[in-house]
Structures are given as C-alpha cells and as structure tokens.
C-alpha positions in Angstrom: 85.2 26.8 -119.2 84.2 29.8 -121.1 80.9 30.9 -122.9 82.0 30.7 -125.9 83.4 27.0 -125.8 80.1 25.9 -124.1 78.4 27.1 -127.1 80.8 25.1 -128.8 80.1 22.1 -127.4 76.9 22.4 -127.4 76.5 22.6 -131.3 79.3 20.3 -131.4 76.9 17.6 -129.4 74.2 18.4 -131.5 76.1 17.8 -134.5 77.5 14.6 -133.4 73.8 13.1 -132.8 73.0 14.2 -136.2 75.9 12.3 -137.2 75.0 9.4 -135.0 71.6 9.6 -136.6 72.8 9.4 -140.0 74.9 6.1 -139.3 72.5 4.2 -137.7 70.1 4.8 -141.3 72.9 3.3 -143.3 71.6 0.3 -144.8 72.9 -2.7 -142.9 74.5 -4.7 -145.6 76.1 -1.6 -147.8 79.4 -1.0 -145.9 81.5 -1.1 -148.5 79.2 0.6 -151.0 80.8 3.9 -152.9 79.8 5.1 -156.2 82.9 5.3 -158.0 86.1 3.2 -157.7 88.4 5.8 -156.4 85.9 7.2 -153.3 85.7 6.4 -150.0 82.9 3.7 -149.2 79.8 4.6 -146.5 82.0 2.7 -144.1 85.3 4.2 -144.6 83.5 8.1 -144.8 81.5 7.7 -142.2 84.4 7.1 -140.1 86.3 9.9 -141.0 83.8 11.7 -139.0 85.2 10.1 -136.4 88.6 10.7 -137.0 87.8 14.4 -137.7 86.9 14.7 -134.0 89.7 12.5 -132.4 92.2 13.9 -134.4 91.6 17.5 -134.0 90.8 17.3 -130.2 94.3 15.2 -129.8 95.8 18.2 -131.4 94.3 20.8 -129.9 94.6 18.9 -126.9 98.6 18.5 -127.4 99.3 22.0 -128.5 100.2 20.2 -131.9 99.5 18.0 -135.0 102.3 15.2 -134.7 101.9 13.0 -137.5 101.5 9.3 -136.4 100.1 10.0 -133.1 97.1 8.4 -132.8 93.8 8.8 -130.4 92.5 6.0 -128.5 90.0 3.5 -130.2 90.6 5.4 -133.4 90.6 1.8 -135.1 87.6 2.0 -137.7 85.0 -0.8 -137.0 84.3 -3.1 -139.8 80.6 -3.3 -139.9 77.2 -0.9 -140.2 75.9 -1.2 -136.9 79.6 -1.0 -135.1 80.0 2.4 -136.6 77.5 4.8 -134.6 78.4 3.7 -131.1 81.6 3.5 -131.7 81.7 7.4 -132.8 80.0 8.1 -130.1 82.5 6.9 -127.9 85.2 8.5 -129.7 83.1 12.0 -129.7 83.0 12.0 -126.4 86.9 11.1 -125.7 86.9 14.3 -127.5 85.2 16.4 -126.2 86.7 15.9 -122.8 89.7 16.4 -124.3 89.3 20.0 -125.0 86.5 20.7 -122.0 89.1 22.2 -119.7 90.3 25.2 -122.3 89.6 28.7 -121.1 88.5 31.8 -123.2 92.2 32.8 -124.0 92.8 29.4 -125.2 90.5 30.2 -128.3 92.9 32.9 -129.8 95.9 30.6 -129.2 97.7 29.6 -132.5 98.5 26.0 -133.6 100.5 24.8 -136.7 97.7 22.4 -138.1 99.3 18.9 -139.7 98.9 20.6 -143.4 101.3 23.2 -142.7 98.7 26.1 -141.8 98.3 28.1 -139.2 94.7 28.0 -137.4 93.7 29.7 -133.9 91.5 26.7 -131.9 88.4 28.6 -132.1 88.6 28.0 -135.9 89.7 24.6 -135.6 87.2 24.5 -133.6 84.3 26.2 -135.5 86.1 25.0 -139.4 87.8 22.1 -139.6 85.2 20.3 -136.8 82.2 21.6 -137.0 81.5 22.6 -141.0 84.4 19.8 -142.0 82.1 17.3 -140.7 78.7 18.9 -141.8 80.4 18.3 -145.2 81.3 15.2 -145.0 77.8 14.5 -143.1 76.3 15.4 -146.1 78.4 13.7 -148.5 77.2 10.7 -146.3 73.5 11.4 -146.3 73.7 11.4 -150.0 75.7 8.0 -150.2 73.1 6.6 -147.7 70.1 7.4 -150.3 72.6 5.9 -153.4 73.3 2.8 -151.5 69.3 2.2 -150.7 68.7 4.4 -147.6 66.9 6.6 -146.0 68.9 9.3 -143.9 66.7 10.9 -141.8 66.2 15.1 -141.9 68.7 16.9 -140.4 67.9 20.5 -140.8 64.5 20.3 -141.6 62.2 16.9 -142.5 63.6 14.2 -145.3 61.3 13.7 -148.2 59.3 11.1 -146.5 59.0 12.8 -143.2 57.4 15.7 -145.4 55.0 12.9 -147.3 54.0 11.7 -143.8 53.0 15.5 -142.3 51.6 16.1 -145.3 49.4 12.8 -145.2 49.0 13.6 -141.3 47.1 17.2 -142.4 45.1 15.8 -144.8 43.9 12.9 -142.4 42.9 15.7 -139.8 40.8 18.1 -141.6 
C-alpha cells in the first residue's frame, strides 16, 4: 500500500468517526425530519454518507461506475439508532475494498457514473472525502433544526465552548 493511500485512509477513518459521531446525536425520534418538502430527511441524508463510500469504493474497486450494481448491505436502515453502526459497517466494507491499490493506482483514470473523468486519487480526495464533509455538514445543521445537538467536529460546538468556559471560571 502506498504512503499516500495510508494518508488516505487515515483521514478517511477520521472522517468517518466524525460522521459516526454526528449520527448517533440525531435526535432519536426525528428520522424523517427535513425542513422543506422537497429535501432529503436526517434519515435519508445521513445515509447518503453511506452510500457515498460504498459506491465509490465498488467503483474504484471495479475499475468502473456500472449503474445498478449495488454494494453489500447498502439497504438504508429505517431508524436513528440503526443508522451509525450500520455505516460503520459499510465504511469499513469500503475501505478494504480499495486497501490493496498501489501508488500507480492513484493516477489511473476512471469514467465516473456522471460521465466525467476522475483519476482515484481525486475520487478519492473529492468526491469521498469533501463530498461527505459536505453533506456532514448539511447534517449537523439538520440535527440542530430537528432539536439536536451535533457535537464539534473541527473545533468545540457551542455548548462544549459554554462548558470550558464555565470550567475556567470555576478554577480561578
């Protein structure tokens, strides 16, 4: 494996525990929550997460996008608390999908399913790693609409700020 996909993966599995971390601060009981008519609910977005990952690796993993191929246990689970564990497993189908490419395999070129071409280390880098921070976020932000509190990703949420704040002040 080379360097440069074991940094990969290693920002990849850090991302994915953010993700996990995110789902399992849903609120229980707003699955189907979304804030307009025509969006995705928390369930149904937070699950694209997983597909972003089983998809692309099966891809990658294949050499192509062939429309109505489907990954293993890509079925999306119908409740909150089915949802993190369930991406797990499918993030880690994943990632041993694509754990046996080499550095040469990175510059290789693959028709993506929308008709573009894309070498895997962008796939890779684009449409898994910032694709999903995108839709992470779009997620955290439904989670705090529907009642939640996601936790802080990149730096503390607003409560985890109060709290350290609070915890200073207790201490002088």
């Amino acid at each position: 494996m080379s360097t440069e996909l074991q940094e990969i993966l290693k920002e990849w599995g850090r991302e994915a525990d953010a993700t996990i971390a995110v789902m399992q601060a849903l609120p229980k009981d707003q699955y189907d929550f979304r804030p307009d008519p025509d969006s995705r609910s928390i369930g149904e977005l937070a699950w694209h997460l997983a597909e972003i990952d089983g998809y692309l690796s099966l891809g990658i993993a294949q050499g192509d996008f062939q429309p109505g191929i489907k990954p293993p246990n890509i079925a999306r689970p119908r409740t909150i608390e089915a949802l993190a564990p369930a991406f797990r497993t499918i993030h880690e189908e994943a990632v041993a999908r694509i754990s046996h490419l080499e550095s040469a395999d990175l510059d290789r070129q693959l028709l993506y399913a929308d008709g573009t071409c894309w070498t895997i280390r962008d796939l890779l880098r684009r449409r898994i790693l910032l694709h999903a921070a995108h839709h992470r976020g779009q997620l955290v932000l439904l989670c705090r609409l529907a009642g939640g509190m996601p936790p802080g990703l990149h730096g503390p949420n607003r409560e985890e700020s109060l709290a350290r704040k609070a915890a200073a002040a207790a201490s002088r």
